[in-house]
N, C-alpha and C positions, 0 to 999 in steps of 0.2 A: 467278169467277176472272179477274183482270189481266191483257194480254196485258203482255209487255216485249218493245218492240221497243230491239233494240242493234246496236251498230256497234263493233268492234275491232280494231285496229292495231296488236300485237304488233311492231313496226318497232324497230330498232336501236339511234335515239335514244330513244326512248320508248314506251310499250303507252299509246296514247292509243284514250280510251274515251269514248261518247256512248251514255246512253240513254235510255228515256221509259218511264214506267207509263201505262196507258191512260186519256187525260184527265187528265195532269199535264205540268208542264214537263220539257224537257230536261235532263238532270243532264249536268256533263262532269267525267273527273280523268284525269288522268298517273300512270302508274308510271314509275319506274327501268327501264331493260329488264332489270336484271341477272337470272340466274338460275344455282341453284346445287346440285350436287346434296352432299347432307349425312345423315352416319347418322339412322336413323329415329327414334333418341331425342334428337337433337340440340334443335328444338322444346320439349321440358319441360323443359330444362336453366335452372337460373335466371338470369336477368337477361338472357337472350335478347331480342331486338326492344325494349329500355327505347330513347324517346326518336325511336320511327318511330309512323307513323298506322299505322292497320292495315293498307292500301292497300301501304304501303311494308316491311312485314315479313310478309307474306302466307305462308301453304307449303301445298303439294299433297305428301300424300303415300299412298302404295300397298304394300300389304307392308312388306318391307323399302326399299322405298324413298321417299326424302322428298326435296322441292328448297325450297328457300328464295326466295320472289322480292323483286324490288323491292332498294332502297337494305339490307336486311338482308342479303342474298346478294354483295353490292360484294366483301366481303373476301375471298369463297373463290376460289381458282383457277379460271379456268375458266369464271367467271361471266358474262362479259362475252358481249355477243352481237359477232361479227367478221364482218365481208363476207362471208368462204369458208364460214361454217355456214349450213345448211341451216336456215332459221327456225323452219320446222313442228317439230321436232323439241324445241324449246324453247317454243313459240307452244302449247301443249294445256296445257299447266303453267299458262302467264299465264293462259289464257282462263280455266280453272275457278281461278282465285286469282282473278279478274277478276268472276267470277261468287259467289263465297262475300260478297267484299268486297259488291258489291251486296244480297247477299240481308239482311247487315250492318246498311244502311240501311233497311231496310224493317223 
């Protein structure tokens, strides 16, 4: 088994992300920060995320609830990360989007 060491920055302007497989190079990528929460069947809906990497229309979702991250999430209300929000609170969303998108690559 691989170890993956990573490094992530769920930050404001951007969810910037570094990581490494054991005895490989360094990978690096940017997300959008936005994030967004949207009904749980929104995802299957067609023609959803046409025209984003997959990095950029990413969604975590739980039960009834789903959030949309990256450049697909821009449009809903609310998406935007603002100074006065609390980051963590948005920042578990990115990370496991942050993490599917990697496992992605592999």
């Amino acid at each position: 088994m691989s170890k993956l060491k990573i490094v992530i920055d769920p930050g404001s302007s951007a969810t910037k992300v570094a990581y490494c497989l054991e005895n490989a190079s360094t990978q690096c990528f940017v997300m959008s920060p936005y994030c967004a929460a949207v009904p749980s069947d929104y995802p299957q809906s067609s023609g959803w995320g046409m025209g984003y990497t997959h990095v950029e229309n990413a969604w975590v979702s739980h039960g009834d609830t789903c959030y949309l991250l990256g450049a697909g999430a821009k449009k809903f209300q609310g998406s935007a990360v603002r100074n006065n929000d609390l980051k963590y609170i948005k920042a578990l969303y990115k990370i496991l989007g942050v993490l599917s998108h990697i496992q992605s690559q592999l």
